[in-house]
DOBA-65987 format. One line per 5 residues: number of its first residue (from 0); their letters; for each residue x negated, y negated, z negated of N, C-alpha, C. Coordinates in steps of 0.2 Angstrom, whole numbers, plus 2048, in hexadecimal, padded with zeros to 3 digits. Layout:
// DOBA-65987
NUM	A	X:Y:Z:X:Y:Z:X:Y:Z ~ ...
//
This chain:
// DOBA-65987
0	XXXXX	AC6:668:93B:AC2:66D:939:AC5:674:93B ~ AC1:678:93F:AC4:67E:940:AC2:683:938 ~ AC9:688:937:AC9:68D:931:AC3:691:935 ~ ABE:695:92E:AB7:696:92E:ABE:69D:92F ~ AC3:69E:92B:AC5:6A8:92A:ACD:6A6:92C
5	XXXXX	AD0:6A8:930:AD8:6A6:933:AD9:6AD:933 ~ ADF:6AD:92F:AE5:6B3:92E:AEA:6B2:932 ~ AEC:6B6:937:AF5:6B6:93B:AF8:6BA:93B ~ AFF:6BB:938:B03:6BF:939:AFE:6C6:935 ~ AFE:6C7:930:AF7:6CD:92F:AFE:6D2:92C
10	XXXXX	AFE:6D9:92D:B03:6DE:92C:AFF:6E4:929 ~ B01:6E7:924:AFF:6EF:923:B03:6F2:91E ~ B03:6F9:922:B08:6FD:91F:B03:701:91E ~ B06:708:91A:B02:70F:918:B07:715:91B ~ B02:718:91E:B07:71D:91D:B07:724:918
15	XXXXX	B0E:726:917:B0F:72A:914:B11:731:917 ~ B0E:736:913:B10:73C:91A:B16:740:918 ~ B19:73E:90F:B20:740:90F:B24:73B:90E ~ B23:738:910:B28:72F:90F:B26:729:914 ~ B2D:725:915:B2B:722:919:B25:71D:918
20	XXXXX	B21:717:91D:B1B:713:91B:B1E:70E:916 ~ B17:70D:912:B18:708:90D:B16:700:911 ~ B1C:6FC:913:B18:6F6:917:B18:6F0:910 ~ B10:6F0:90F:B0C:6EB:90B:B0A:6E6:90A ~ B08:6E4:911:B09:6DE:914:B0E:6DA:919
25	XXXXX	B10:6D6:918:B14:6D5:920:B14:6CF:924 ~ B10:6CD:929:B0F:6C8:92A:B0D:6C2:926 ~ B07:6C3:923:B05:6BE:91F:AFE:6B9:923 ~ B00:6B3:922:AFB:6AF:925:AF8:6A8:922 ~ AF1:6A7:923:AF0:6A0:91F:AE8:6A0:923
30	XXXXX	AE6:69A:921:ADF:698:924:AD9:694:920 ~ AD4:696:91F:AD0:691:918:ACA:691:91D ~ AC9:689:91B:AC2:686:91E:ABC:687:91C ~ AB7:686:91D:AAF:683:919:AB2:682:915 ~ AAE:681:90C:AB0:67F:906:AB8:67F:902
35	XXXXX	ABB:681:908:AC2:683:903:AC2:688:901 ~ AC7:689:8FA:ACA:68D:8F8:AD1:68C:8F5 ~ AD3:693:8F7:ADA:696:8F9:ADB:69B:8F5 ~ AE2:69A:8ED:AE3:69F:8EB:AE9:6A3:8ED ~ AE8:6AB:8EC:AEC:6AE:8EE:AEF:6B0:8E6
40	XXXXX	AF5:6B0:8E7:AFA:6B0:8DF:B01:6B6:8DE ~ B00:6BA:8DC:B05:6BC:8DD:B06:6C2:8D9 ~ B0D:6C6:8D6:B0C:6CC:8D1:B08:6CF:8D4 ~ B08:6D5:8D1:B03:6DB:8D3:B09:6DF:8D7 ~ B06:6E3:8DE:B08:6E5:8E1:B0B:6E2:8E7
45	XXXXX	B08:6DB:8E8:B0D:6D7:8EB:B07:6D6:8F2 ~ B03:6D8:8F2:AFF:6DB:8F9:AF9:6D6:8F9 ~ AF6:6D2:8F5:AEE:6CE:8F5:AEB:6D2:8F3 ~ AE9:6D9:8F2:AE2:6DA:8F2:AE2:6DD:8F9 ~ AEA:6DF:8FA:AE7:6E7:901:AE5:6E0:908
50	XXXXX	AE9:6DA:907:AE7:6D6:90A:AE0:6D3:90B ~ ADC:6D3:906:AD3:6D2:905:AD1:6D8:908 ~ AD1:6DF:906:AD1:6E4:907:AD0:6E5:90F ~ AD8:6E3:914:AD8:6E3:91B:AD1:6DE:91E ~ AD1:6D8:91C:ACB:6D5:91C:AC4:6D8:91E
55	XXXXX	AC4:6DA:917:ABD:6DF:91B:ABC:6E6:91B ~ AC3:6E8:91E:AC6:6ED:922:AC2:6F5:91E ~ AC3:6F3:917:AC3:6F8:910:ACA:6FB:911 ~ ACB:6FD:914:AD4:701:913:AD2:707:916 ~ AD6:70B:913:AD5:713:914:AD8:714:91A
60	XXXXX	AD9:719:91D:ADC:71B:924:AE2:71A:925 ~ AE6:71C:91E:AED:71B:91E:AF1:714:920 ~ AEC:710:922:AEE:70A:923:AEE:70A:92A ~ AF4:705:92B:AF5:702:931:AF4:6FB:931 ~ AEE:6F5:934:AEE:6F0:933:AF0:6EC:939
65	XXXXX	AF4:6E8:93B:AF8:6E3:941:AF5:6DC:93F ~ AF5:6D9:944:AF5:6D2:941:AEC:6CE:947 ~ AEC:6C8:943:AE5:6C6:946:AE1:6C5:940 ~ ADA:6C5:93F:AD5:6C3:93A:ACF:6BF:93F ~ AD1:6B9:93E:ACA:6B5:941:AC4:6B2:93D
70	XXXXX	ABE:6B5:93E:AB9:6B1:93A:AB3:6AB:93E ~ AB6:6A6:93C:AB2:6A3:941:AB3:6A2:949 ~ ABA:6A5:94A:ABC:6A5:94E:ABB:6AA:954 ~ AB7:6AF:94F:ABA:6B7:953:ABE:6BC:951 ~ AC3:6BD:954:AC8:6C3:952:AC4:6CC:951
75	XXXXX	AC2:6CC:94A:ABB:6D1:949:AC5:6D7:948 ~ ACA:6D5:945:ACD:6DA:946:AD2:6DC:94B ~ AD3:6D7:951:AD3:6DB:956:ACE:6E0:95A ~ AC9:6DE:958:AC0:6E1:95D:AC0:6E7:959 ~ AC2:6E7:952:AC3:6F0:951:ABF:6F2:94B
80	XXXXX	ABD:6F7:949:ABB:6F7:943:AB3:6F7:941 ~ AAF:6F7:94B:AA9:6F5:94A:AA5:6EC:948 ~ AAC:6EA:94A:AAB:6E4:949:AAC:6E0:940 ~ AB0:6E4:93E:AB3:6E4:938:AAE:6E6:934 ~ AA8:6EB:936:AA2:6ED:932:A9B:6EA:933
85	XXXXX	A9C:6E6:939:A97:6E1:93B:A97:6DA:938 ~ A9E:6DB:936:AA2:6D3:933:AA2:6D4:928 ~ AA1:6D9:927:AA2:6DC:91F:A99:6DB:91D ~ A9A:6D7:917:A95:6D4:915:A8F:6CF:916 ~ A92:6CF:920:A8D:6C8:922:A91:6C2:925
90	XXXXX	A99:6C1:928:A9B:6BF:928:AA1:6BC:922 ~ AA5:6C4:91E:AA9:6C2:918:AA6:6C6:913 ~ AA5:6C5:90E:AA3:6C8:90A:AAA:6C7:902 ~ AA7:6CE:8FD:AAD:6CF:8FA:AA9:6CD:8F3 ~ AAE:6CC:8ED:AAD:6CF:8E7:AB1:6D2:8E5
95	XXXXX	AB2:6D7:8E1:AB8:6DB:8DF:AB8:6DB:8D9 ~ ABE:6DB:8D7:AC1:6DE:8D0:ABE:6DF:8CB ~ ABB:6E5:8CB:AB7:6E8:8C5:AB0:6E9:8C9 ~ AAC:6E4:8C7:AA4:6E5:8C6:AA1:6EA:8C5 ~ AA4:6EE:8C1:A9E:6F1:8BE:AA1:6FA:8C3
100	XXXXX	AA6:6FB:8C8:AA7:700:8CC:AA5:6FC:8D2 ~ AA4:6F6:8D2:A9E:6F4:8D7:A98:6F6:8D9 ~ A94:6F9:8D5:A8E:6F9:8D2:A8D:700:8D3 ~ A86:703:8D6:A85:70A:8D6:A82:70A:8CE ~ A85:70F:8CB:A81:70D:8C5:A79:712:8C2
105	XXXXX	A79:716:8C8:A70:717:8C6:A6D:715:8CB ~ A6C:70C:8CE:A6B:708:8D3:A68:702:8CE ~ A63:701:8CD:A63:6F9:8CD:A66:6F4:8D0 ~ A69:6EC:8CB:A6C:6E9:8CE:A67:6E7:8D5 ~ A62:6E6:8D4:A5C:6E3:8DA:A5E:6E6:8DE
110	XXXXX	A5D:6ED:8DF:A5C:6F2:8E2:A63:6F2:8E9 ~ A68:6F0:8E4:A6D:6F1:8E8:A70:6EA:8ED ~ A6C:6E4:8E9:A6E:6DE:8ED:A6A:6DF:8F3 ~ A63:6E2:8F2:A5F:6E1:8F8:A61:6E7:8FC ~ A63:6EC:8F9:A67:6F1:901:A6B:6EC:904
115	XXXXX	A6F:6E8:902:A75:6E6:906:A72:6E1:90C ~ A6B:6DE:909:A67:6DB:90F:A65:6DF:915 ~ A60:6E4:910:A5E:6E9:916:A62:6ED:91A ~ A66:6EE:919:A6E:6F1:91E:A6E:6ED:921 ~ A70:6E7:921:A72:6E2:925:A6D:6DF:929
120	XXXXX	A67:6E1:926:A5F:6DE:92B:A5F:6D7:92C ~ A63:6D3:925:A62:6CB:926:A59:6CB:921 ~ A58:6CF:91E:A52:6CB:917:A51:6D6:919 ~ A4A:6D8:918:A47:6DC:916:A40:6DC:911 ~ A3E:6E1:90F:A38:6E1:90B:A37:6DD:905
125	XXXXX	A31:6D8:906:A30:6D4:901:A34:6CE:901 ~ A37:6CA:907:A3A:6C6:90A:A42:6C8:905 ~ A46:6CE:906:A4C:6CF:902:A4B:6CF:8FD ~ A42:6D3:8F8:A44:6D1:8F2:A44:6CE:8ED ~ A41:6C6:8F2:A3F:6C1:8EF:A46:6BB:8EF
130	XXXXX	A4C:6C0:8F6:A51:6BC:8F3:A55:6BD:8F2 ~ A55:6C6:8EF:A58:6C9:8EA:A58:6C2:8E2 ~ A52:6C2:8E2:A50:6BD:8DC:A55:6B5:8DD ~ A54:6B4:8E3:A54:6AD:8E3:A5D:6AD:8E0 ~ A62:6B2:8E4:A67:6B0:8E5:A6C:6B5:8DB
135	XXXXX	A66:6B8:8D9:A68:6BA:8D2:A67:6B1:8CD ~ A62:6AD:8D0:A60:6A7:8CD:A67:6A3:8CF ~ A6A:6A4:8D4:A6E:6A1:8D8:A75:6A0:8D3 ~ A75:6A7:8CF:A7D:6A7:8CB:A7B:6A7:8C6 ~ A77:6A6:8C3:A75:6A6:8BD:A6F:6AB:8B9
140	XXXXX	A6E:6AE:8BC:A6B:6B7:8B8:A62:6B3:8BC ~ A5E:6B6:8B6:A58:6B6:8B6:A55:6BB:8BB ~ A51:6B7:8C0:A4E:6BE:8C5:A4C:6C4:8C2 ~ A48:6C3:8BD:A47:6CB:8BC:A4B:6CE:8B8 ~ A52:6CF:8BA:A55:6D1:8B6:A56:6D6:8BB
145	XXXXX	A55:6D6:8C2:A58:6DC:8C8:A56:6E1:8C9 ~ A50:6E1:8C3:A50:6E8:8BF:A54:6EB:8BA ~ A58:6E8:8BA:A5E:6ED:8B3:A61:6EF:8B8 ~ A67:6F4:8B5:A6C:6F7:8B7:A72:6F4:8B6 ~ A78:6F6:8BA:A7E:6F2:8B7:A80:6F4:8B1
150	XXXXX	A7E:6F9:8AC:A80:6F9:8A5:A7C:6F6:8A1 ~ A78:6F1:8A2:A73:6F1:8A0:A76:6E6:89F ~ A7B:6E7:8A5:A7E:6DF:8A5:A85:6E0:8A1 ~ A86:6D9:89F:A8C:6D6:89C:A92:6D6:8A2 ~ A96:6D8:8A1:A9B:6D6:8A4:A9D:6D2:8AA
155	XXXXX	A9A:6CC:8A7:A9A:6C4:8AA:A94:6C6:8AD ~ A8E:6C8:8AB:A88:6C8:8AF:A8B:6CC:8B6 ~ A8D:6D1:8B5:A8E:6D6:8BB:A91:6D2:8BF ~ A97:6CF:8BE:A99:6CA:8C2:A97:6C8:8C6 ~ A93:6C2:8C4:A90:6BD:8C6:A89:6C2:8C9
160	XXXXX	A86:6CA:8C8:A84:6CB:8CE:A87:6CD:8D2 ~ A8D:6D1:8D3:A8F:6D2:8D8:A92:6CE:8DD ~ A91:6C5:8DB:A92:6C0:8DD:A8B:6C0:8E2 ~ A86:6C0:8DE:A82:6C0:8E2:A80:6C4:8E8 ~ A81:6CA:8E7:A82:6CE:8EB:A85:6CD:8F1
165	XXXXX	A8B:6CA:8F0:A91:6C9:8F5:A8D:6C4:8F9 ~ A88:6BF:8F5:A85:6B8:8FB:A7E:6BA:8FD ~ A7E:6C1:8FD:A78:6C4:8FF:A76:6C2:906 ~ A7A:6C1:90B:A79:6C1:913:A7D:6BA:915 ~ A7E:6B6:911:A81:6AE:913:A89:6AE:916
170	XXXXX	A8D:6B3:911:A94:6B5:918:A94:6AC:916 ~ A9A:6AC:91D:A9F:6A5:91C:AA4:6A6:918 ~ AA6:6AC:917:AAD:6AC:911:AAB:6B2:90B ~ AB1:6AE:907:AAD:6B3:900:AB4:6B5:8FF ~ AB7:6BC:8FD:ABB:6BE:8F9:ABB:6C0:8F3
175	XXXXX	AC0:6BD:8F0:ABF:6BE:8E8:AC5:6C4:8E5 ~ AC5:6C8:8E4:ACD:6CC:8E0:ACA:6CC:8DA ~ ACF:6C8:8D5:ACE:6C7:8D0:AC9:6C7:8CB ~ AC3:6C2:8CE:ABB:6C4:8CD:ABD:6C2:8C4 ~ AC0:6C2:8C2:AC0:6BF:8B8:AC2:6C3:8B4
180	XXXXX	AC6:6CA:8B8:ACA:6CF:8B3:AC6:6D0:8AE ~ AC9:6D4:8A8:AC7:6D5:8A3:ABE:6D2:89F ~ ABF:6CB:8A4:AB8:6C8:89F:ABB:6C3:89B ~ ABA:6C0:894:ABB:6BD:893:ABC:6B5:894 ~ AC0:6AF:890:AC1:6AC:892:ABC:6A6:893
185	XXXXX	AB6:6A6:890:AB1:6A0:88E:AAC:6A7:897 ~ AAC:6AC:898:AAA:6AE:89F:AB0:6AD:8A3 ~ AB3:6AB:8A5:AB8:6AC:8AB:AB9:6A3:8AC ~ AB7:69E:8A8:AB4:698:8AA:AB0:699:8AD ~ AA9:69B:8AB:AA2:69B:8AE:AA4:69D:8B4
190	XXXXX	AA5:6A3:8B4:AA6:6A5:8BA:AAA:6A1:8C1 ~ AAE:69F:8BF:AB2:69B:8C3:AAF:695:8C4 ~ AAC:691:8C1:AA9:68B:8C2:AA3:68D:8C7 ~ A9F:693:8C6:A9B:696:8CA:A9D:696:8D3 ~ AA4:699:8D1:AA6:699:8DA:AA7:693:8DA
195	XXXXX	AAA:68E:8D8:AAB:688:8DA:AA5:683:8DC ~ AA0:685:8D8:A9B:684:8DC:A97:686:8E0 ~ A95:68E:8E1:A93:690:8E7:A96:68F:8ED ~ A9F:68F:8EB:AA1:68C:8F2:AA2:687:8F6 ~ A9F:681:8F2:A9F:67A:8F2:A97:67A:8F5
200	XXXXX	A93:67C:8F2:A8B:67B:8F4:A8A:67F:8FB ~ A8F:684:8FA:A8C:688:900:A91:687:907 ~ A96:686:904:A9B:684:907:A9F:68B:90C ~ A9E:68F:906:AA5:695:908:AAC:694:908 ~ AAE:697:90C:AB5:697:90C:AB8:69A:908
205	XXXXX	ABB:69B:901:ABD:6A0:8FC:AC4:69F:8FC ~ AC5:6A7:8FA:ACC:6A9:8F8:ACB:6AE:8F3 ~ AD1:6AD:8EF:AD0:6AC:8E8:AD5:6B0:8E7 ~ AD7:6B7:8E4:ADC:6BB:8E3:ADD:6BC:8DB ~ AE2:6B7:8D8:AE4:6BB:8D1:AEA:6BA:8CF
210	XXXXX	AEE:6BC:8C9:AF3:6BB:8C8:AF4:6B3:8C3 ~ AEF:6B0:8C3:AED:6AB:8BE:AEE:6A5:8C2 ~ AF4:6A3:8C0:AF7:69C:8C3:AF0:696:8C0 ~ AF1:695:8BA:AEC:691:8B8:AE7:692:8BA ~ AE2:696:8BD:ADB:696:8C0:ADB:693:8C6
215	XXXXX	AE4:695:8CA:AE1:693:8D1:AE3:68C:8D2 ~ AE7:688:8CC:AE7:681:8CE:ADF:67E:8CA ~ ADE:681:8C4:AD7:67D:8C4:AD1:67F:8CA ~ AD2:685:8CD:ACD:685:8D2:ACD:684:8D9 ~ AD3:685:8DA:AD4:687:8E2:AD8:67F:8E5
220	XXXXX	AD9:67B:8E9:ADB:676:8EB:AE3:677:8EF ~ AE4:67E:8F2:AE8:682:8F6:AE8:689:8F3 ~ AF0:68A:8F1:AF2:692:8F0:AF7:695:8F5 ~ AFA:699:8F7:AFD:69E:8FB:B01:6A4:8F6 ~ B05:6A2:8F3:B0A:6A7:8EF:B0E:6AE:8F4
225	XXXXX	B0B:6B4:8F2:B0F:6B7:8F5:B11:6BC:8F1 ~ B17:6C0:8F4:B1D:6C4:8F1:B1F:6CA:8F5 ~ B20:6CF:8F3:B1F:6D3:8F7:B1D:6D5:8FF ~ B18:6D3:8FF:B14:6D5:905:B15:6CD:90A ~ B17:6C9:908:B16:6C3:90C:B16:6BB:906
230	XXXXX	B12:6B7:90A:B12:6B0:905:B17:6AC:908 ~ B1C:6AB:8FF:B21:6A9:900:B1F:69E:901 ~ B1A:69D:8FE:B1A:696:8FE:B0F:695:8FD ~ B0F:690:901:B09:68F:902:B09:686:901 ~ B03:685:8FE:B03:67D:8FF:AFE:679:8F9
235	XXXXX	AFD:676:8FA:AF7:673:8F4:AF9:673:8EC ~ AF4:676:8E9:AF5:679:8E2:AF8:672:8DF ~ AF5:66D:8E0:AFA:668:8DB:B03:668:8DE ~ B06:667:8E4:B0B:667:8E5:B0D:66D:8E3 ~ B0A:674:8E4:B0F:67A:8E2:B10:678:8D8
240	XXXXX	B0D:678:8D6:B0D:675:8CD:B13:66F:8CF ~ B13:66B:8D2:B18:665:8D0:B1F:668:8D4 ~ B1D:668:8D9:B25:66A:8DE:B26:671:8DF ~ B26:675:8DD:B26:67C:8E1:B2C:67B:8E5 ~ B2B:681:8EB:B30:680:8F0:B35:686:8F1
245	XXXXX	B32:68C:8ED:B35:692:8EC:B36:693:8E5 ~ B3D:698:8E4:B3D:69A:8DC:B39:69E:8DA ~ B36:6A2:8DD:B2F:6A7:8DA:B2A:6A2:8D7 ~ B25:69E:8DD:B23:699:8DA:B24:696:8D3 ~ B28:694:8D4:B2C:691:8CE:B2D:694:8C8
250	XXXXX	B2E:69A:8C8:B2F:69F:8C2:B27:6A1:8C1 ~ B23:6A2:8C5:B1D:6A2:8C5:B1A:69D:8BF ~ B1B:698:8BF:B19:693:8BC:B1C:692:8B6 ~ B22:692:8B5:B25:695:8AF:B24:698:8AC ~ B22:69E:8AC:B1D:6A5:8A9:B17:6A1:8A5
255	XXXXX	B16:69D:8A6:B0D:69B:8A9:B10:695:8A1 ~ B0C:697:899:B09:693:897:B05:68E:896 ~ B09:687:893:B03:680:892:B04:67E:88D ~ AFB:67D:88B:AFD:67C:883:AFE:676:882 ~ B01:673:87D:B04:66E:87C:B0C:66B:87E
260	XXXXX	B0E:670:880:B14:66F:886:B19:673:880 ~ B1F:671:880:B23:674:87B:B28:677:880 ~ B27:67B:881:B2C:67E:884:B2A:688:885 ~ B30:68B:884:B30:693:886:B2E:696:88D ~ B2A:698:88B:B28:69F:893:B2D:6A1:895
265	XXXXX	B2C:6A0:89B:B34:6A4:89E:B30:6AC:8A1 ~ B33:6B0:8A3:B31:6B6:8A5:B35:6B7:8AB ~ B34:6BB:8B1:B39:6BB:8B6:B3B:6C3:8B6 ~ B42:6C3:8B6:B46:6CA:8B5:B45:6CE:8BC ~ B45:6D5:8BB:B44:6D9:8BF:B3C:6DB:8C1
270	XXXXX	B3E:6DF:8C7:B36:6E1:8CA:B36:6E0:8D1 ~ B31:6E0:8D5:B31:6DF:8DC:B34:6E6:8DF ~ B34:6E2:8E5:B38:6EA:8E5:B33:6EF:8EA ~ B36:6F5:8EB:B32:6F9:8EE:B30:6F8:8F5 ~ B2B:6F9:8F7:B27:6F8:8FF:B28:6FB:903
275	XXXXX	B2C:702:901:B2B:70A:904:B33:708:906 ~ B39:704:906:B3E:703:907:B41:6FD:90A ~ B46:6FD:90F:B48:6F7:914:B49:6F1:90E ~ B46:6EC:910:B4A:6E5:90C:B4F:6E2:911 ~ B54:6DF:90F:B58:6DB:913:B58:6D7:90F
280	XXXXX	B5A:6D1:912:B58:6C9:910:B51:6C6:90B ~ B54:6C3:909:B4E:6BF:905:B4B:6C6:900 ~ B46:6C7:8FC:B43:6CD:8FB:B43:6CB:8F4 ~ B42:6C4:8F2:B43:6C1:8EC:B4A:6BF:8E8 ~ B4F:6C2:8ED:B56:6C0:8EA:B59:6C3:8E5
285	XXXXX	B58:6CA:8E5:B57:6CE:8DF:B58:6CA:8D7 ~ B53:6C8:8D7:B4F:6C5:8D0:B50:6BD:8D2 ~ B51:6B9:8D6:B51:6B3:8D7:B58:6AF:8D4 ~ B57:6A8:8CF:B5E:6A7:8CB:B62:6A3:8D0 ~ B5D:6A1:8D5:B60:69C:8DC:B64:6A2:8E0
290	XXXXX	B64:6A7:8E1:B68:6AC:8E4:B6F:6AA:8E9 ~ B6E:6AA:8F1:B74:6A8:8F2:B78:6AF:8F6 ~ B7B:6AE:8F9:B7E:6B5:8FF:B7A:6B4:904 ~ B7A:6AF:906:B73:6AF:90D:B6C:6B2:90C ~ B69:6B1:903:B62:6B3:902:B64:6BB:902
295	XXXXX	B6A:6BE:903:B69:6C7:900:B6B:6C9:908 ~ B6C:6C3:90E:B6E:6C8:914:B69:6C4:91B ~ B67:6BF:91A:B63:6BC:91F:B59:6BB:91B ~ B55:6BE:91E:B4F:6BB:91E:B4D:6B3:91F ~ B4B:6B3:919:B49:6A8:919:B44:6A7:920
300	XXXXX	B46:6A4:924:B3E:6A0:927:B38:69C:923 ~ B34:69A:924:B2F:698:921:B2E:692:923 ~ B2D:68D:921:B2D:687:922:B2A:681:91F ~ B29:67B:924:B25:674:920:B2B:672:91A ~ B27:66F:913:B2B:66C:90F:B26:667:90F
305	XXXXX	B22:667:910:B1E:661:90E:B15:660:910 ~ B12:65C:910:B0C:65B:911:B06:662:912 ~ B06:667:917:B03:66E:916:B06:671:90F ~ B0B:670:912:B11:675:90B:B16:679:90E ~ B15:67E:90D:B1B:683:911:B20:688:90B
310	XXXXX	B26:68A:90E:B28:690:90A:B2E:693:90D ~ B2F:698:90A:B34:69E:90E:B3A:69E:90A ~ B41:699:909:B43:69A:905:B4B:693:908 ~ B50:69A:90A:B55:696:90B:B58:68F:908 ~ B58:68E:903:B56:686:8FD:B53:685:902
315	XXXXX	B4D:682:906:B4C:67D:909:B4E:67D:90F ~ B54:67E:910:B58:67E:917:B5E:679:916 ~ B60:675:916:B65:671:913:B6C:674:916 ~ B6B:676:91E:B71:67A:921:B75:67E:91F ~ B70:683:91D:B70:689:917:B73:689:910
320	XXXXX	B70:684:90D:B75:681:909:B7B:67F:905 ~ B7B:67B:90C:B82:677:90C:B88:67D:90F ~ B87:683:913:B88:688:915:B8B:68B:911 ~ B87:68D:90B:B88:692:907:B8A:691:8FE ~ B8B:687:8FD:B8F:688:8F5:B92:68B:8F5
325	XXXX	B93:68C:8EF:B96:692:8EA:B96:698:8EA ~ B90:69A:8EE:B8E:69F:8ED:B8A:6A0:8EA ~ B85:69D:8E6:B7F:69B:8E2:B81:6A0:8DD ~ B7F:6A6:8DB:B80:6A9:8D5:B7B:6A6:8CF
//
């Protein structure tokens, strides 16, 4: 099965006009089918959203983006930014963060799911706002509701239309950055079981951006952990939970309570480091308790560990290893 949305080597910096470029991304790569989904995990600052953002080429001027974006197997961001606005909302479409800054808010929600059609000239007239309706019934909200305003919706409602919203024009991929923040936890199920089945039904390709290890193994089949501007380990959400293959991972999961489980949260020391500044070696050695001389002077290659399991992380070089006992701090 060819990937419906293929990421290669995808790069971006910012530039800054008293200081050197901030590089945010760096070479990061992955590929999600029909029906899959793909979490993207990682602290805050460590480059999944600006990387959903490059997607569909919402990034302010200051950006420089390198790299390949295939949807369907056309490269919309080598063809340029006309391509990248002919491909934004009918090929990939997004949900963001905060809903309710999604929202024009002296706009009907109606109002505003059916412009997204009529810009696009997929559904016009009576045709768009009949399936304004259909696709409000879709996520759950009563058709006549696309008469209210978005203060007029719950939180979880806004949501779940913004959701709709986003499957206004049938993209093949759907972005999610953090579609759950600040709703509660009896709505941030609904909500989830809802992507899980519009992407099952519809059979989207989703990527799923939170810092919520728990959500991406009940929802997502395949996660991509990344760490300052690149994914240190990739591989199917059950084997990352049993085996992880980098210490980030690993600490990641440790941070992460289970109830029932008698054991202490670990926290991980330190901050990531700054983007605006050269990294030599590994960028996680800083804070990593595996720590060798080789992670603070050589960059890890990335590598098969296992079954569609990858990770960037000297440990899995046995060469390397055996090279450098006793130097393990």
């Amino acid at each position: 099965m060819s990937p419906v949305l293929e990421v290669e080597d995808l790069t971006i910096s910012f530039r800054v006009d008293d200081g050197p470029s901030v590089d945010a991304v760096q070479g990061v790569s992955f590929a999600v089918n029909a029906g899959e989904r793909l979490g993207l995990v990682g602290e805050s600052g460590c480059g999944k959203s600006t990387t959903l953002f490059a997607l569909m080429g919402l990034l302010p001027n200051t950006a420089v983006v390198g790299g390949n974006v295939m949807i369907d197997g056309r490269n919309v961001l080598r063809e340029g930014p006309e391509a990248l606005r002919a491909a934004r909302w009918s090929d990939v479409a997004m949900v963001f963060q905060g809903a309710m800054n999604a929202f024009n808010p002296v706009k009907t929600i109606g109002w505003q799911i059916t412009e997204a059609m009529e810009v696009k000239g997929t559904f016009t007239g009576k045709a768009a706002l009949k399936r304004t309706g259909d696709l409000l019934e879709l996520v759950g909200i009563p058709a006549e509701r696309a008469a209210r305003f978005p203060h007029e919706f719950s939180g979880g409602m806004r949501q779940r239309a913004a959701l709709a919203m986003a499957l206004a024009n049938d993209p093949k991929v759907l972005l999610a950055d953090e579609p759950t923040t600040a709703l509660d936890v009896m709505v941030q199920a609904q909500i989830l079981d809802l992507l899980e089945r519009l992407t099952d039904e519809l059979e989207l390709a989703l990527v799923l951006v939170t810092h919520d290890l728990p959500m991406v193994t009940e929802t997502c089949r395949r996660a991509a952990i990344m760490y300052a501007g690149k994914i240190v380990e990739e591989g199917p959400t059950e084997t990352l939970y049993r085996d992880p293959r980098h210490p980030y991972t690993r600490l990641l999961f440790e941070a992460m309570p289970e109830i029932g489980e008698d054991r202490t949260v670990a926290s991980i020391p330190g901050a990531p480091p700054r983007m605006d500044r050269p990294i030599v070696g590994c960028s996680f050695a800083p804070r990593c308790p595996s720590a060798m001389d080789v992670c603070r002077a050589d960059l890890p290659d990335t590598r098969d560990v296992g079954a569609r399991h990858i990770a960037a992380c000297h440990l899995n070089d046995p060469d390397r290893v055996v090279a450098t006992q006793g130097s393990v701090t």
